[in-house]
C-alpha positions in Angstrom: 18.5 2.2 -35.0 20.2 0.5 -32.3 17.8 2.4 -29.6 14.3 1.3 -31.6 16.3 -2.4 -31.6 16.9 -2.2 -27.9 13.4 -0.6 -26.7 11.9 -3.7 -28.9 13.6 -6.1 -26.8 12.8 -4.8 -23.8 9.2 -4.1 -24.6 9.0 -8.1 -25.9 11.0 -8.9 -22.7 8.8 -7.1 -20.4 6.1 -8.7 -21.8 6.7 -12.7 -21.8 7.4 -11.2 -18.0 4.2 -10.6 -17.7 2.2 -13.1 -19.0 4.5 -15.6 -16.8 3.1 -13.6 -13.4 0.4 -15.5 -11.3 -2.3 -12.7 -11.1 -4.4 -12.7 -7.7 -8.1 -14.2 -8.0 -10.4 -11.4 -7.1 -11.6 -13.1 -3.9 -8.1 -12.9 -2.6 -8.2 -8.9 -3.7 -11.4 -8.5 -1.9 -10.2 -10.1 1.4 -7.0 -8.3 1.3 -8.4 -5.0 0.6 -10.8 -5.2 3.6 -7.8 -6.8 6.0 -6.3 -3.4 4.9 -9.3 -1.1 5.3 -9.6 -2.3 9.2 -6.1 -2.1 9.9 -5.9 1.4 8.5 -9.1 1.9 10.8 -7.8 0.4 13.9 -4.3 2.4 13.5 -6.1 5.5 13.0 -8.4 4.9 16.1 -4.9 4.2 18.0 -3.1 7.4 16.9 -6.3 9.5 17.4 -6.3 8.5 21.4 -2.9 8.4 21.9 -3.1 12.1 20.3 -5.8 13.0 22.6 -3.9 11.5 25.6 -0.9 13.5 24.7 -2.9 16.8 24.1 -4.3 16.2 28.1 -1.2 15.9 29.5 0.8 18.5 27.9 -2.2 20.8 28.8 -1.8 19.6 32.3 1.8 20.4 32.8 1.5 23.6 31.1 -1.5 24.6 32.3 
């Protein structure tokens, strides 16, 4: 019994927690969610030249 008493308390517990959290309005989500789309697409266009740039030279030195 003491493990049903226990998991009640932390399921009650858990849950004043989460009606105390301040949940994001969804304009804030939308914003954030495109800031993070054109990072990940300006990162990826970085990593793709510095890749190419890489592949030229080592083909130069080897080649």
């Amino acid at each position: 019994m003491e493990f049903i008493d226990r998991s009640r308390q932390f399921l009650s517990e858990a849950n004043q927690e989460l009606q105390r959290v301040t949940w994001p309005v969804k304009k804030h989500i939308v914003a954030s969610t495109w800031v993070v789309i054109g990072l990940v697409f300006v990162i990826s266009i970085f990593l793709g030249f510095v890749d190419f740039i890489f592949s030229k030279l080592i083909r130069w030195i080897l080649g």
